[in-house]
C-alpha positions as CSV (number, residue, x, y, z in Angstrom):
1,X,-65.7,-87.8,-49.4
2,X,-62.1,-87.3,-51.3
3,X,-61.1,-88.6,-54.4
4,X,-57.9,-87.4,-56.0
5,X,-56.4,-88.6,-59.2
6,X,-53.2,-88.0,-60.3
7,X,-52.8,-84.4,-58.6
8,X,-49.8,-82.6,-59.1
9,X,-48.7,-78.7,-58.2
10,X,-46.1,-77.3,-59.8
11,X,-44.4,-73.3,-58.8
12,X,-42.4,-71.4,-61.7
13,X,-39.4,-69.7,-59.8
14,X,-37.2,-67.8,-61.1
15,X,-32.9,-67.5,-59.2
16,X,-30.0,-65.1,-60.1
17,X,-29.4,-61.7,-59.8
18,X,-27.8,-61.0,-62.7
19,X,-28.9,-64.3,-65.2
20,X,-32.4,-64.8,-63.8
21,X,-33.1,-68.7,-64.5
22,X,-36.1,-70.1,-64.7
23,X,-37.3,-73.5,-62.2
24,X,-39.9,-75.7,-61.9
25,X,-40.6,-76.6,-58.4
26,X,-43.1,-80.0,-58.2
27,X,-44.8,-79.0,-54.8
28,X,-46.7,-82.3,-55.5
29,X,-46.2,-84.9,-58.0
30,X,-48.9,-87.4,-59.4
31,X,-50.9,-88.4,-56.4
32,X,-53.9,-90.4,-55.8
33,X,-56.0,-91.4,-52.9
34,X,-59.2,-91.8,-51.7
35,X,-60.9,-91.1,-48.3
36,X,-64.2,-92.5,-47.1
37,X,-66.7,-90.2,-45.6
38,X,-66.6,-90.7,-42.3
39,X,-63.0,-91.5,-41.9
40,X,-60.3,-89.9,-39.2
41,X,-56.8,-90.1,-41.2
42,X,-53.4,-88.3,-40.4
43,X,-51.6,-86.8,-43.2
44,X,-48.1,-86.5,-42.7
45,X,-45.1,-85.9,-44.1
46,X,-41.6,-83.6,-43.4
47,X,-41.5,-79.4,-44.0
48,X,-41.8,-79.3,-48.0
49,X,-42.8,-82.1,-48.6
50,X,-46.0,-81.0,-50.0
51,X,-48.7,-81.9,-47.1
52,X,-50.0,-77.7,-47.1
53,X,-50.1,-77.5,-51.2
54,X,-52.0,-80.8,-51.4
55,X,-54.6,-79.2,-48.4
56,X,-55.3,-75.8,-50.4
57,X,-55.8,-77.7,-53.6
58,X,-58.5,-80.1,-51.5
59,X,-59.9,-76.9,-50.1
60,X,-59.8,-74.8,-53.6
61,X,-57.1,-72.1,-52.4
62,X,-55.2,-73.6,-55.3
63,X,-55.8,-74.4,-58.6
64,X,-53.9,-77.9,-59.7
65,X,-51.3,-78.1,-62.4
66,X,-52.4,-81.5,-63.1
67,X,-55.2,-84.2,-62.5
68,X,-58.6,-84.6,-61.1
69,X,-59.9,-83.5,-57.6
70,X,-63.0,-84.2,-55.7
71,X,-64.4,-83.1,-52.1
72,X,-68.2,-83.8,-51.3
73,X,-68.5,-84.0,-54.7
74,X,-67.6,-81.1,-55.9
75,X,-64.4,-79.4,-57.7
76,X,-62.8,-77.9,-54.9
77,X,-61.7,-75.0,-57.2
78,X,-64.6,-74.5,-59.3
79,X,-67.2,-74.0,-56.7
80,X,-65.0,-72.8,-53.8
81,X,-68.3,-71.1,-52.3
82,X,-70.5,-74.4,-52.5
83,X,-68.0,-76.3,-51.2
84,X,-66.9,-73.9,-48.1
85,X,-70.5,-74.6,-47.0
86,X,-69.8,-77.8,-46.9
87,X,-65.8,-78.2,-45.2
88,X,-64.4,-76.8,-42.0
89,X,-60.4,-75.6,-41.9
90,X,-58.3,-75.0,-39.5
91,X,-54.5,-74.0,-40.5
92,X,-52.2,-73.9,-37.4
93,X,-51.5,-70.4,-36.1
94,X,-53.6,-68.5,-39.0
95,X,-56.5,-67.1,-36.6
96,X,-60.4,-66.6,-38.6
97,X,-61.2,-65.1,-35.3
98,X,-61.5,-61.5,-34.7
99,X,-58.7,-60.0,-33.1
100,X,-60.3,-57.2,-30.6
101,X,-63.6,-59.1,-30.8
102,X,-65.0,-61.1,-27.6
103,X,-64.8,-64.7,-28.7
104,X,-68.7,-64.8,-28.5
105,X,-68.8,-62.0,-30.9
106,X,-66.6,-64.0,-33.6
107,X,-69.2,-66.7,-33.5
108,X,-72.0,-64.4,-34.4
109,X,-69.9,-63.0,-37.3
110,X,-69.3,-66.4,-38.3
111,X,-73.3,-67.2,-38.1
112,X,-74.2,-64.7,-40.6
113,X,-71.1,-65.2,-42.5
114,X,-72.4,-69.0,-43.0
115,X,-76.1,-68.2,-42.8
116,X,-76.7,-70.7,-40.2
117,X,-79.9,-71.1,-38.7
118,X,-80.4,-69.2,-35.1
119,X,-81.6,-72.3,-33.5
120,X,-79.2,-74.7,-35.2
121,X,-76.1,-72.2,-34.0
122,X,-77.4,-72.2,-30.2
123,X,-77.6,-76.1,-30.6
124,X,-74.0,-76.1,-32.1
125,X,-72.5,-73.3,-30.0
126,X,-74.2,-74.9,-26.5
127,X,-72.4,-78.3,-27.3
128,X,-69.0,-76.9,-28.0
129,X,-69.7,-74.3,-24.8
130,X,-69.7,-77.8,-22.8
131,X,-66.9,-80.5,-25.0
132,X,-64.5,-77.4,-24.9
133,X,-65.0,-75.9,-21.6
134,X,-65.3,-72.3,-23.8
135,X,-67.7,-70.5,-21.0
136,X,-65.0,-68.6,-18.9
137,X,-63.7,-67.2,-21.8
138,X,-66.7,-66.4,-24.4
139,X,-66.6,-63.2,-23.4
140,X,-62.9,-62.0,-23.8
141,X,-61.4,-60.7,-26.6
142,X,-59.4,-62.8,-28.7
143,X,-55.9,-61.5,-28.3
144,X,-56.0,-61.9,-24.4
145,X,-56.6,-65.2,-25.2
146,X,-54.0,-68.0,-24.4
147,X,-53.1,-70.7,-26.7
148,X,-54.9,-73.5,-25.6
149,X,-57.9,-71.4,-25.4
150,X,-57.7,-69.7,-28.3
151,X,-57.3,-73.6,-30.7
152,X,-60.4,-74.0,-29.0
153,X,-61.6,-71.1,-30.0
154,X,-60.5,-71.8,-33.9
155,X,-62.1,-75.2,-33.4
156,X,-65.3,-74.0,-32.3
157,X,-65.5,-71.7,-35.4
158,X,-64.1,-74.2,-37.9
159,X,-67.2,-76.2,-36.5
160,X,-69.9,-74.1,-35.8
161,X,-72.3,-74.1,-39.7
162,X,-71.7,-77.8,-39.5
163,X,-69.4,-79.4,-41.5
164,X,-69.4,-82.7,-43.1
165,X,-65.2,-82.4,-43.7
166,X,-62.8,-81.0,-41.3
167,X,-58.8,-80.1,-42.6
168,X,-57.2,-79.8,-39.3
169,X,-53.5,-78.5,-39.9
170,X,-51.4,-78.8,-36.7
171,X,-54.2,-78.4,-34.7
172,X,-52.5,-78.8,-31.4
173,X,-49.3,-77.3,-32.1
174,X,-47.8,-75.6,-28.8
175,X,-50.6,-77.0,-26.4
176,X,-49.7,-78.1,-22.8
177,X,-50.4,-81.8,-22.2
178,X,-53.9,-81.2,-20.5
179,X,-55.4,-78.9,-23.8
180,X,-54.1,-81.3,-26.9
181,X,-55.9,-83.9,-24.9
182,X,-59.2,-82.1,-24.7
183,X,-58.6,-81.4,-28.4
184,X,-57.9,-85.4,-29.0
185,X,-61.2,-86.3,-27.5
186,X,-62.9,-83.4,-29.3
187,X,-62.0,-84.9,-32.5
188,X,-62.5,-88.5,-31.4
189,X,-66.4,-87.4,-30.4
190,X,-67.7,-85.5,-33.2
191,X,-66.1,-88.1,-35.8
192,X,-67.9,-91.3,-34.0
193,X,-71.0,-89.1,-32.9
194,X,-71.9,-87.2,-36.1
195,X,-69.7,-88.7,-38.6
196,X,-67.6,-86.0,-39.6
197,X,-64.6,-86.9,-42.0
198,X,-61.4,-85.6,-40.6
199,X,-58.2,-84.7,-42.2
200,X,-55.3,-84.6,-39.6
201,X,-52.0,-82.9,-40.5
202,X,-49.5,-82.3,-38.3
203,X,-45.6,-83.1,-37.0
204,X,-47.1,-84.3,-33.4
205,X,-46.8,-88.4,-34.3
206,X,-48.5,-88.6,-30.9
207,X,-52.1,-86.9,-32.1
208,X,-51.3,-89.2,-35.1
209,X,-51.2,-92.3,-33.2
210,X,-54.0,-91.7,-30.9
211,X,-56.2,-90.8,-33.4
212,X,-55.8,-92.1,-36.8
213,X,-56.5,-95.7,-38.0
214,X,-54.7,-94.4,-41.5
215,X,-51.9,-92.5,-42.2
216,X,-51.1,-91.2,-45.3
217,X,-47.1,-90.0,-46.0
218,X,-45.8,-87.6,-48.5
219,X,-42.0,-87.1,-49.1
220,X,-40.9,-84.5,-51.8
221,X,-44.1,-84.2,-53.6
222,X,-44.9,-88.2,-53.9
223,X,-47.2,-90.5,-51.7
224,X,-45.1,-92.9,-50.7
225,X,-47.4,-94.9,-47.9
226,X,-51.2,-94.9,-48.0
227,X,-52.7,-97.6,-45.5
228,X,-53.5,-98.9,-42.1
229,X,-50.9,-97.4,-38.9
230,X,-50.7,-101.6,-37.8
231,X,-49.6,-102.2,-41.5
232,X,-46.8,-99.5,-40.7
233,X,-45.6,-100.8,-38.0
234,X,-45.7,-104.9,-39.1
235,X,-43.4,-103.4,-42.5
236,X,-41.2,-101.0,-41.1
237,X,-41.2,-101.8,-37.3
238,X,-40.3,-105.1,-37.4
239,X,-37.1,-104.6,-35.1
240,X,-38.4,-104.4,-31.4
241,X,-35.7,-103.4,-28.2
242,X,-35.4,-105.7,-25.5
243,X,-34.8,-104.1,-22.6
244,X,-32.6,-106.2,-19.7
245,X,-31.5,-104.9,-16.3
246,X,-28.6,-107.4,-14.8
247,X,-27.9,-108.3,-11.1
248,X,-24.7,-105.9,-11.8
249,X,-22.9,-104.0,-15.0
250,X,-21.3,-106.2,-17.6
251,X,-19.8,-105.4,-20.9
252,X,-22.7,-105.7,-23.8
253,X,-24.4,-108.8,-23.8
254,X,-23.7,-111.7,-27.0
255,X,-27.0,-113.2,-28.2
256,X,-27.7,-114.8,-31.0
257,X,-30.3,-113.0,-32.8
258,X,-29.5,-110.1,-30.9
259,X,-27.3,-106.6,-30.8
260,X,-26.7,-105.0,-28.1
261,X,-27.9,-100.9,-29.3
262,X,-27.2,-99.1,-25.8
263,X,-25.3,-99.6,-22.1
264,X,-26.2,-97.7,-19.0
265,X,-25.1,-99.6,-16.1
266,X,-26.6,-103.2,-15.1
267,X,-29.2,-101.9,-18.1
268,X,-29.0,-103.2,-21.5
269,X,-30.9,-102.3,-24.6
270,X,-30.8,-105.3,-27.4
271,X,-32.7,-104.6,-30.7
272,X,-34.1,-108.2,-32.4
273,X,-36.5,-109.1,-35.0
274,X,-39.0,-112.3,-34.5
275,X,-39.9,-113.9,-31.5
276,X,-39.4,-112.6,-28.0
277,X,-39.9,-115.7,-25.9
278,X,-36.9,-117.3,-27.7
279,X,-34.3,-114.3,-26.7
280,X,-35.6,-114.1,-23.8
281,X,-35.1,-117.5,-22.9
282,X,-31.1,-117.4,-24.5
283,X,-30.5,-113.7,-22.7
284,X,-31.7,-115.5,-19.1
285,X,-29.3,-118.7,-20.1
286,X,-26.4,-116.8,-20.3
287,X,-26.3,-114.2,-17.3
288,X,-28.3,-113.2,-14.2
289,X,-31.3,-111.0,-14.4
290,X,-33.2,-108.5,-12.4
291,X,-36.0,-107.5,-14.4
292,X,-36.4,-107.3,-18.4
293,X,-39.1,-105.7,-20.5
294,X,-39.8,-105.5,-24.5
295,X,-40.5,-101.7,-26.5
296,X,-42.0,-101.3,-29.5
297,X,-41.2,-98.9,-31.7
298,X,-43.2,-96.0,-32.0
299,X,-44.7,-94.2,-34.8
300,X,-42.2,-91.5,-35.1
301,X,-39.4,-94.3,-34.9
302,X,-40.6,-95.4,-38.0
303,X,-41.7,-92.5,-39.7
304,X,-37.9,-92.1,-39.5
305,X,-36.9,-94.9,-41.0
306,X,-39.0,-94.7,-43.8
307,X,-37.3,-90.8,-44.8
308,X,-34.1,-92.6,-44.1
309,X,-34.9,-95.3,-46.7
């Protein structure tokens, strides 16, 4: 479905008031991937670090400085027209509905817009009328719209002429716990039901994890992990916290294999690498124990550690 080779973007700016001096910003910088069709990947990566730039190439909003792209077969900024046909987009807060429209009234634009046919847009429209609950709102215009219903809104029309790619950029950004969910299942059921290919960028690690088998991770322009989320966490996640609470409070524990990261009380935290049932058995040798319990770390734990490396 994707297939970049070598891709790089590159800004001229120019800084002084006085001696105006010419930079060269690498947005992006010599990246290559590949995504199967039918695949549900996150794309992530800090503020500048090139995850938007890399999207508007993919969608043909840009023209590359360097190398070769590829979506659905087609140069992304060569036939921008063939290929919008073909993709569905989605960039945070940027709205493609009508402002003082009824939301209904978007979707009809958007029909003609797309030249979808009548009964193939009541077939689309009546399934995202049920998945996304959009009934008690179709008919209200757009800016009266809350958040939540409004990103479902945006989803519905990113949606509607069929695509067989979806960009999603912070889809869920500033949703309540009960809408980013309906959007998570959303996702999950028209990429296992019809196969769409999904593109998932975003700073919420939790739509990330609950979504995406692979993660890609750009930092200052460079890819610098392309593979499975279990493959993260086995290379970078290999420290795990046991958690301990004691019969009473104690200064920090002394374990071999262990350090004690955090003290509240009769509660300690002790990171380790390896196996649990050994420092279990040495931290129940050595003092008295209520309860104990092992974390793992999470995705955005080790996201972290990998900008800190």
């Amino acid at each position: 479905m994707i297939e970049v080779e070598g891709l790089s973007k590159h800004f001229v700016v120019r800084r002084g008031r006085l001696r105006r001096e010419r930079h060269v910003v690498e947005a992006v910088n010599d990246i290559s991937f590949r995504v199967e069709r039918g695949e549900l990947l996150g794309y992530l990566g800090p503020n500048g670090a090139g995850k938007s730039t890399t999207i508007k190439m993919l969608t043909g909003i840009l023209v590359p400085s360097a190398g070769r792209v590829s979506v659905a077969g087609l140069d992304p900024a060569r036939r921008r027209i063939e290929l919008a046909r073909k993709i569905g987009a989605m960039f945070g807060q940027r709205v493609q509905l009508w402002w003082d429209l009824p939301l209904q009234d978007s979707f009809e634009l958007l029909r003609h817009i797309y030249k979808v046919p009548a009964d193939r847009y009541r077939t689309n429209l009546a399934r995202f009328r049920e998945v996304l609950e959009l009934d008690p709102f179709l008919q209200t215009p757009v800016r009266q719209l809350s958040l939540g219903q409004r990103i479902r809104g945006e989803l519905t029309a990113a949606m509607l002429h069929g695509p067989e790619l979806l960009f999603l950029d912070e889809p869920t950004i500033g949703l309540d716990v009960v809408a980013k969910q309906r959007v998570r299942d959303f996702l999950v059921e028209i990429n296992r039901d019809e196969g769409v290919t999904v593109l998932l960028t975003t700073h919420d690690l939790g739509d990330i994890e609950r979504l995406c088998n692979r993660l890609l991770v750009i930092d200052h322009g460079s890819l610098i992990w392309d593979g499975r989320i279990a493959d993260l966490k086995e290379r970078y996640g290999a420290e795990r916290t046991l958690i301990v609470d004691l019969e009473e409070p104690a200064a920090p524990l002394e374990i071999e294999g262990a350090r004690v990261e955090r003290v509240d009380g009769p509660r300690q935290w002790l990171r380790f690498r390896g196996p649990a049932a050994e420092l279990t058995a040495r931290v129940a040798a050595s003092t008295r124990l209520v309860d104990l319990q092992i974390a793992e770390p999470d995705i955005e734990e080790i996201v972290r550690r990998i900008y800190a490396q």
